[in-house]
C-alpha positions in Angstrom: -52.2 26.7 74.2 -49.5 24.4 73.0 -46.6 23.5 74.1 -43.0 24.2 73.0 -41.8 21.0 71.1 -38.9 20.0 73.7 -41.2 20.5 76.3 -43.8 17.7 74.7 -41.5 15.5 73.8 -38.7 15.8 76.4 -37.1 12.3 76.2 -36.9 12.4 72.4 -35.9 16.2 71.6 -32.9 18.1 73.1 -31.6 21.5 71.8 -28.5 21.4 70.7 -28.0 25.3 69.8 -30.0 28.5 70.2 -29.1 31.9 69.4 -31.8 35.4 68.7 -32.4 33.8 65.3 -32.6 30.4 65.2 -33.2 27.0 67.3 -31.6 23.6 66.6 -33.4 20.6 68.1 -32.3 16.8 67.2 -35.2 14.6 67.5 -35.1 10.9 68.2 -37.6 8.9 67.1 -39.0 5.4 67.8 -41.7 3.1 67.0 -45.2 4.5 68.5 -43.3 7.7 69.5 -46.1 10.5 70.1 -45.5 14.2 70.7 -48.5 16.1 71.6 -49.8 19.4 70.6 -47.2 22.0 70.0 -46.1 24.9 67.7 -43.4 26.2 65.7 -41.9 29.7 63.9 -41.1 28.9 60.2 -38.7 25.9 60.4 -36.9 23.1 58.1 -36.4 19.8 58.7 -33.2 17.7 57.7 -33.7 13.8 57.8 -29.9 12.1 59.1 -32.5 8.7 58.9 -35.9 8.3 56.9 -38.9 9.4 59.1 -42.1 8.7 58.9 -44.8 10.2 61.3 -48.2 11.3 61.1 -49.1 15.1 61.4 -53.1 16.3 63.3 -53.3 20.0 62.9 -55.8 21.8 65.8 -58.7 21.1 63.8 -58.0 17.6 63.7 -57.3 17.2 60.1 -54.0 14.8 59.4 -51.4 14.3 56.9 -48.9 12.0 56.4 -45.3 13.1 56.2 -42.2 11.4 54.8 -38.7 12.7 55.3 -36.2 10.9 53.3 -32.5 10.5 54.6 -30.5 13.7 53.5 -33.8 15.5 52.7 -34.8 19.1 53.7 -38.4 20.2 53.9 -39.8 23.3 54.7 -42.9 24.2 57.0 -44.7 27.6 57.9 -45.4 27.9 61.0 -48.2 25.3 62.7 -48.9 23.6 65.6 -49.7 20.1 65.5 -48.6 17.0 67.4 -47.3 13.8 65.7 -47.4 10.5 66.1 -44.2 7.9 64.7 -45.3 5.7 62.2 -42.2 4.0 61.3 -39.4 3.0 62.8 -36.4 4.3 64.9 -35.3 7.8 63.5 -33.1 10.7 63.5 -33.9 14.3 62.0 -32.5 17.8 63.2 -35.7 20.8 63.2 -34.1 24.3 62.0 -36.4 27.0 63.7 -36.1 30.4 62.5 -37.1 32.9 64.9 
């Protein structure tokens, strides 16, 4: 079963506030920064830098994903774990619970 995202990626992700209905993480990236399999509720994602990273879904199928700086995207719920392929990076993760 995956993990929770702090939990795989605990030098890059912290919490920074959590209540019954939603979960703020701030996620650090770097160069060759990989997160293994975990999930998420319904969440956004807010870009403070560009991002980009590449997403493998369970079944092994990827996508790339590009967040600009200042950009919000939305994502169902998934699990997946992602892999940098950019450079250094900052993005906050919305989680609605």
């Amino acid at each position: 079963m995956p993990v929770d995202m702090t939990k795989a990626a605990p030098k890059a992700s912290r919490v920074l506030f959590e209540n019954d209905d939603v979960r703020v993480v701030e996620l650090n990236w770097r160069r060759g920064l990989k997160v293994e399999m975990h999930s998420h509720p319904d969440y956004f994602t807010y870009g403070i830098t560009a991002i980009k990273y590449k997403s493998t879904s369970p079944d092994g199928k990827t996508v790339k994903r590009n967040i600009k700086k200042g950009e919000v995207q939305w994502y169902p719920a998934e699990s997946h774990a992602v892999e940098s392929t950019g450079v250094l990076g900052r993005a906050i993760i919305v989680e609605l619970k």
